[in-house]
C-alpha positions in Angstrom: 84.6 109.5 71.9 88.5 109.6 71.5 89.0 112.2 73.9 86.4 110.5 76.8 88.5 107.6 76.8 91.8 109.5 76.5 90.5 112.0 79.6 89.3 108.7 81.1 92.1 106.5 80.6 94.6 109.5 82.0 91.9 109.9 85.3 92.7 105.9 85.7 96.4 105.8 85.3 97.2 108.7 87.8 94.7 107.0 90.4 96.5 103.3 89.5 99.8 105.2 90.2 98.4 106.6 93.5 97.0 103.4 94.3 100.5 101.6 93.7 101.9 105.0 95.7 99.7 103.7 98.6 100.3 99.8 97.9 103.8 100.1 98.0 103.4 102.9 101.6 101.2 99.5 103.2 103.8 97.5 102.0 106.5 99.0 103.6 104.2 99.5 107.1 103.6 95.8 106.8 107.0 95.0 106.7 107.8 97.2 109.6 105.1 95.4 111.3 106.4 91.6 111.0 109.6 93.0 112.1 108.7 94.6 115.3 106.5 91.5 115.6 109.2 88.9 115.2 111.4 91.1 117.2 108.7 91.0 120.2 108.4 87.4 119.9 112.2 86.5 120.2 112.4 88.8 123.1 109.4 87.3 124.5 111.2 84.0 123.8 114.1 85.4 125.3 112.5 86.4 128.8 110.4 82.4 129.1 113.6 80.9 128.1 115.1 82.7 131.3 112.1 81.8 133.5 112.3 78.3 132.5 116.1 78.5 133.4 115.5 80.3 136.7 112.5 77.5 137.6 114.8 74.9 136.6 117.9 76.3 138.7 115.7 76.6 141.9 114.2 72.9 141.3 117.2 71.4 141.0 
């Protein structure tokens, strides 16, 4: 019984460290991801802001 739960409770803790290997990888991507998204949105920003300026110039 001792030695089920040992083998078992060793199979569990190298796939939690795996799992929190791969938690930490997604992590990271996500990160990555809201960063080249708030990056995109600024510059999106960016260019409208200049559009409105430019439609503005020419109106007036």
């Amino acid at each position: 019984m001792c030695c089920i739960t040992w083998k078992t409770a060793r199979i569990f803790l190298i796939l939690h460290h795996h799992c929190l290997g791969l938690n930490i990888l997604l992590l990271k991507l996500l990160i990555i991801l809201l960063k080249l998204l708030i990056i995109l949105v600024i510059v999106v920003l960016l260019e409208f802001k200049r559009e409105i300026y430019i439609t503005f110039i020419i109106v007036v």
